[in-house]
PAZAVO-633314 format. One line per 2 residues: number of its first residue (from 1); for each residue x, y, z of N, C-alpha, C. Coordinates in Angstrom, 2 decimals, decimal comma. Each point is the difference from the previous one (the first is absolute). Layout:
% residues N
NUM> X Y Z X Y Z X Y Z  ...
//
This chain:
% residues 137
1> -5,26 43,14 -2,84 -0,54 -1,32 0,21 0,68 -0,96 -0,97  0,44 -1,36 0,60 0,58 -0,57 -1,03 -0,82 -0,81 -0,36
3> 0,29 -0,79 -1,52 -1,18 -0,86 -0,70 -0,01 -1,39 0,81  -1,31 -0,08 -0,22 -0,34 -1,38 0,66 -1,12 -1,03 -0,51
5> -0,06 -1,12 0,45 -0,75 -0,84 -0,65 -1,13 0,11 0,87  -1,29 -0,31 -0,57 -0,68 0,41 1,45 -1,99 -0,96 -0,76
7> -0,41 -0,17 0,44 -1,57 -1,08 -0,26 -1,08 1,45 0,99  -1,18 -0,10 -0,83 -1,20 0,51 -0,10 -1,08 0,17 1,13
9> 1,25 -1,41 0,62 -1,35 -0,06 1,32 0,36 0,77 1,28  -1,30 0,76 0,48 0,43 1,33 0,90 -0,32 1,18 -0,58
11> -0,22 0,02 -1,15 -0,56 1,25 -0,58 -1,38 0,53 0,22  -0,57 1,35 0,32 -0,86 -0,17 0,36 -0,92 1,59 -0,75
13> -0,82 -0,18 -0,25 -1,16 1,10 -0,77 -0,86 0,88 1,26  -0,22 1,10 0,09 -0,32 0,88 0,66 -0,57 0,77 -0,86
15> -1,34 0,57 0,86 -0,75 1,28 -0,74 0,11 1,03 1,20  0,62 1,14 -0,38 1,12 0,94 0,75 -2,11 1,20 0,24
17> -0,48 0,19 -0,71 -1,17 0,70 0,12 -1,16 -0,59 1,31  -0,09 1,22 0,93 -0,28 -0,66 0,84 0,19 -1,33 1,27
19> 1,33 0,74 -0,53 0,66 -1,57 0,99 1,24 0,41 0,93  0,71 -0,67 -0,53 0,49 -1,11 -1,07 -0,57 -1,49 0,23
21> -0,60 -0,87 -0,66 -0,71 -1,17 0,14 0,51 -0,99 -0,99  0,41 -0,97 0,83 0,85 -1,17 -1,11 -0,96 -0,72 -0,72
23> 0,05 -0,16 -1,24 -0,74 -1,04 -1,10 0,48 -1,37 0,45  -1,04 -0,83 0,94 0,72 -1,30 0,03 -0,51 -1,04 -1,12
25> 0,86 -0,84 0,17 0,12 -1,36 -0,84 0,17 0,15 -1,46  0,68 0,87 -0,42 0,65 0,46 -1,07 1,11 -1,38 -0,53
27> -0,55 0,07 -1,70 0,53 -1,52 -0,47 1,32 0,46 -0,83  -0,19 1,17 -0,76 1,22 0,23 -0,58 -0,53 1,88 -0,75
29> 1,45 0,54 0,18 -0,11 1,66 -0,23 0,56 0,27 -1,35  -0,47 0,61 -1,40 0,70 -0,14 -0,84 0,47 1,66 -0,08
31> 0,87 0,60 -0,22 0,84 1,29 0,12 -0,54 0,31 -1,93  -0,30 1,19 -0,33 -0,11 0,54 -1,22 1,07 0,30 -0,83
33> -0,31 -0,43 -1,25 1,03 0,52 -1,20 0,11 1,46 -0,01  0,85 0,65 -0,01 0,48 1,12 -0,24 -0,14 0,36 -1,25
35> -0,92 0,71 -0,89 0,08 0,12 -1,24 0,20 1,27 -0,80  0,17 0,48 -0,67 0,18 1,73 -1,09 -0,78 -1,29 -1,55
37> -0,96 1,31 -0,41 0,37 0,26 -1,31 0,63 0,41 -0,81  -0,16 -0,35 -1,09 1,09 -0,02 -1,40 -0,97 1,39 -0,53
39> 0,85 0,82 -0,11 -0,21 1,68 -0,46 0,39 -0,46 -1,44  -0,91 0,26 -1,37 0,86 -0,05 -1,18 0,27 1,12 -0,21
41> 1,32 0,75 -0,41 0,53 1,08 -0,10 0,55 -0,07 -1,41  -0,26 -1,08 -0,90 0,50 -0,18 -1,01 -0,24 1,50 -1,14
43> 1,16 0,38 -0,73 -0,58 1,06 -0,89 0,44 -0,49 -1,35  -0,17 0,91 -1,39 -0,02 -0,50 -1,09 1,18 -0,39 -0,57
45> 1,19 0,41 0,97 1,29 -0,42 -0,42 0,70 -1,17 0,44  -0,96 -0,32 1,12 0,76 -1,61 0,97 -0,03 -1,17 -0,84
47> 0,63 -0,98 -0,54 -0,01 -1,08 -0,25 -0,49 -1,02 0,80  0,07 0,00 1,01 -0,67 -1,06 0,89 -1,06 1,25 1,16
49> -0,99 -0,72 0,54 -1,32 0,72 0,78 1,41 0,66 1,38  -0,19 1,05 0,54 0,45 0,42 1,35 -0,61 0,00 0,57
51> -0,37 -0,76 1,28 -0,44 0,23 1,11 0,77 0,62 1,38  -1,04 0,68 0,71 0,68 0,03 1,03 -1,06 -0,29 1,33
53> 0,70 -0,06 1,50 -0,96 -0,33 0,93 -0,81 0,70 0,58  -1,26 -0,08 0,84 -1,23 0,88 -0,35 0,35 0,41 1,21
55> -0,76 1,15 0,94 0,02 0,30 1,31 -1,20 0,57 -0,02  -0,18 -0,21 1,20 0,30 -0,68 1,13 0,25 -1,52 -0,05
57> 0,34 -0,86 0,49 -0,37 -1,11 -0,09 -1,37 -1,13 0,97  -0,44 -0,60 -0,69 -0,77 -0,88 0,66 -0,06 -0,60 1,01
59> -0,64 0,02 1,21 0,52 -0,64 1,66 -0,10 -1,29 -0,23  -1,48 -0,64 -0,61 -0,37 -1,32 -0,04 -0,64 -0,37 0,46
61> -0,60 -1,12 0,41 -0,68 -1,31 1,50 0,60 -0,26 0,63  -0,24 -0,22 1,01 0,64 -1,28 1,16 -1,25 -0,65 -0,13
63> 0,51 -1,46 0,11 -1,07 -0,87 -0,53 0,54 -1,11 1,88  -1,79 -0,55 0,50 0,69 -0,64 1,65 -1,52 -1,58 -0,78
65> 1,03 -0,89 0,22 -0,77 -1,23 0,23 -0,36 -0,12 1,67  -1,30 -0,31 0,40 -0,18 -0,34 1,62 -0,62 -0,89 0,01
67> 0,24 -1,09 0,79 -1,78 -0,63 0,45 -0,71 1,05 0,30  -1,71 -0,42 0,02 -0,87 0,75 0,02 -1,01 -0,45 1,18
69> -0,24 0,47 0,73 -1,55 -0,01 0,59 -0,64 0,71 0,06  -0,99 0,23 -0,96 -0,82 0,68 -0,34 -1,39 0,82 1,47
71> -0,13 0,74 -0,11 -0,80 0,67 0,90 1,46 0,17 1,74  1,57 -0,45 -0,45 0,39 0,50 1,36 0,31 1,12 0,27
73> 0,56 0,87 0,83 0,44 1,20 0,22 1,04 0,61 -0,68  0,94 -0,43 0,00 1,33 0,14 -0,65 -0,30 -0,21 -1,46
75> -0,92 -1,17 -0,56 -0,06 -0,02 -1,30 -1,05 1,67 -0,83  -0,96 0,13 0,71 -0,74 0,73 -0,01 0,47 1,38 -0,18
77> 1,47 0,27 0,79 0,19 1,38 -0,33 0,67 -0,05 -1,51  0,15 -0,89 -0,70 0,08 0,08 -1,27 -1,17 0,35 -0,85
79> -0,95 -0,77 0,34 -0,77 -0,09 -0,46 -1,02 1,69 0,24  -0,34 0,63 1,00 -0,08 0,84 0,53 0,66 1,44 -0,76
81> 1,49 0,02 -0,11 1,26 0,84 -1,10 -0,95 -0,17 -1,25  0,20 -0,81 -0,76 -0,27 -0,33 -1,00 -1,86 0,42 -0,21
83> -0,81 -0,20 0,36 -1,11 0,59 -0,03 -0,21 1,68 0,01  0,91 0,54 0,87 0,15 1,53 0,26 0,75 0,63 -0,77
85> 1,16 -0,91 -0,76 0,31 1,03 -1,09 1,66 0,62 0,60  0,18 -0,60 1,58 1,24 0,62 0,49 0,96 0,12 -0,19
87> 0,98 1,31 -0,01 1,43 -0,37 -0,38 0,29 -0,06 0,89  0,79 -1,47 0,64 0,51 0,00 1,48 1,67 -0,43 -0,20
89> 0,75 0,14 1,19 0,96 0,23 -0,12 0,74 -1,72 0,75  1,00 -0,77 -0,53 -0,09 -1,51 0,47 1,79 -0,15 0,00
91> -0,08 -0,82 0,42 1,72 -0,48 0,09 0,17 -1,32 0,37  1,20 -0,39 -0,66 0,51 -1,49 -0,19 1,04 0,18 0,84
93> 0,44 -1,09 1,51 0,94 0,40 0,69 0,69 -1,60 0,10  1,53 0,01 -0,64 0,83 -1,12 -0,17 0,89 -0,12 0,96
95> -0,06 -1,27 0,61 0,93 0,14 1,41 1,26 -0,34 -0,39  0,10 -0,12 1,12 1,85 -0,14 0,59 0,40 -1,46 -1,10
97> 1,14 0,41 -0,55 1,15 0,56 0,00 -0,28 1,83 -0,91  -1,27 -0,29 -1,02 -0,01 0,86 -0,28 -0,42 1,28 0,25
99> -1,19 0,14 0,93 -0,99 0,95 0,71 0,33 1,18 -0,64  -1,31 -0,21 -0,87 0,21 1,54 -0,85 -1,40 0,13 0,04
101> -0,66 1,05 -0,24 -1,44 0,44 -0,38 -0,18 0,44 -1,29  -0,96 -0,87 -0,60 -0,40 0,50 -1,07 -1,41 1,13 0,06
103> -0,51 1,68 -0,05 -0,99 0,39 -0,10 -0,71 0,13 -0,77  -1,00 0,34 -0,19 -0,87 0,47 -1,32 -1,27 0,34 -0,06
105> -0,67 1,14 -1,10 -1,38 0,15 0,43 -0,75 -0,74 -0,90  -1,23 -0,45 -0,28 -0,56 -1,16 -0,91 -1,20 0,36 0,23
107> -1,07 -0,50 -1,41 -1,57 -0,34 0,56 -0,16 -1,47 -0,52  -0,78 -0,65 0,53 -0,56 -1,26 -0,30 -0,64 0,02 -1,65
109> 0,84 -0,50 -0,67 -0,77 -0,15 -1,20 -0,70 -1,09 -0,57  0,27 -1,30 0,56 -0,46 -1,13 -0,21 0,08 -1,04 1,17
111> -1,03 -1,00 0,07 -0,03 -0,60 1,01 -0,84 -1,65 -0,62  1,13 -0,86 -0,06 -0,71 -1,05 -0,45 0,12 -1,81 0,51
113> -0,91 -0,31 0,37 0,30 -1,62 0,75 0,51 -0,37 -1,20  0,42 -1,28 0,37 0,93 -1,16 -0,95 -1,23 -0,88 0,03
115> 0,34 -0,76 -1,11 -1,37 -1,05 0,02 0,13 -1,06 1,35  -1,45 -0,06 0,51 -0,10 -0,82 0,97 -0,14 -1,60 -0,71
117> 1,58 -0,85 0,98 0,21 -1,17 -0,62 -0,42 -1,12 1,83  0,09 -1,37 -0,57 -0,44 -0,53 1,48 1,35 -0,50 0,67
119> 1,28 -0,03 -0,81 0,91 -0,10 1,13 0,73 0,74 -0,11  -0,27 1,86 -0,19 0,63 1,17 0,11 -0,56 0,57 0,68
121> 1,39 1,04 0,70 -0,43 1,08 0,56 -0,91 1,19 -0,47  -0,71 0,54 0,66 -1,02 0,97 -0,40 0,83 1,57 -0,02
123> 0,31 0,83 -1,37 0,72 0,50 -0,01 0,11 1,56 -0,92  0,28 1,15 0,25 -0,16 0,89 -1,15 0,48 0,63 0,05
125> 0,40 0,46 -1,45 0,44 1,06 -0,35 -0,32 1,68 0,35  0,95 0,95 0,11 -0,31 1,40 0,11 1,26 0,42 -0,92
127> -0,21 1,32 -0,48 0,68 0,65 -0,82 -0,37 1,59 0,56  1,24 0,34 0,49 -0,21 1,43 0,25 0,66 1,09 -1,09
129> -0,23 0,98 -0,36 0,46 0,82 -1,03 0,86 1,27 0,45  1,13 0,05 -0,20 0,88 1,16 0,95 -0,39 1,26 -0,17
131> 0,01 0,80 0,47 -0,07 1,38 -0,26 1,09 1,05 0,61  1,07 -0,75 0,36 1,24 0,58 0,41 1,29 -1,21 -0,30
133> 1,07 0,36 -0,27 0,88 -0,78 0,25 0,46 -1,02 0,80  0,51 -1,00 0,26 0,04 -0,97 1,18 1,49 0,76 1,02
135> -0,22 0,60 0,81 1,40 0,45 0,93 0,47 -0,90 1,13  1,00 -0,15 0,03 0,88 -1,01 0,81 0,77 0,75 1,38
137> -0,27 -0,52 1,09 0,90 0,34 1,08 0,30 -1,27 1,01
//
């Protein structure tokens, strides 16, 4: 695939469990830091601390801004996940030029409106917590 310049809009959130069922009206998808800890391995002869990187490493969040309507169907199976405790399995699918799939398994770890303002959209946050790697096809 060659590199390309490419904008956000068209992207789309899916909960692959029981479905596959698209998350609509999704405002923005944030992808997780990849992280390792710092192992100190330092011993009594090092001059400076040694570290090295920890393993496994950390999957992260995917963090999804949406509008919200509260009590709808589609919003609800979040809400629904998240009450039960589920690890469900979801994917981010980026179109053309790029059309790749992002998979992954997640549980709902947080779920929070944005403050209700009078000439804003009504809107919230979710934060899902990985429990597998993000795989690409």
């Amino acid at each position: 695939m060659a590199q390309s310049k490419n904008i956000g809009h068209g992207i789309t959130f899916h909960r692959v469990t029981a479905g596959p069922t698209k998350i609509t009206f999704i405002r923005r998808i944030q992808f997780p830091e990849f992280s390792r800890e710092d192992v100190n391995c330092t011993d009594l002869d090092d001059t400076v601390q040694y570290n090295v990187p920890s393993d496994p490493e950390d999957p992260g969040e995917v963090e999804i801004e949406m509008f919200w309507t509260s009590g709808d169907t589609n919003d609800e199976l979040i809400d629904t996940d998240f009450n039960a405790r589920t690890i469900g399995s979801w994917k981010v699918v980026l179109p053309s030029p790029i059309t790749r799939t992002a998979t992954f398994s997640a549980w709902v770890k947080a779920t929070s409106p944005e403050p209700f303002v009078s000439n804003g959209a009504v809107v919230r946050r979710v934060r899902f917590r990985l429990t597998t790697i993000i795989t690409w096809t």
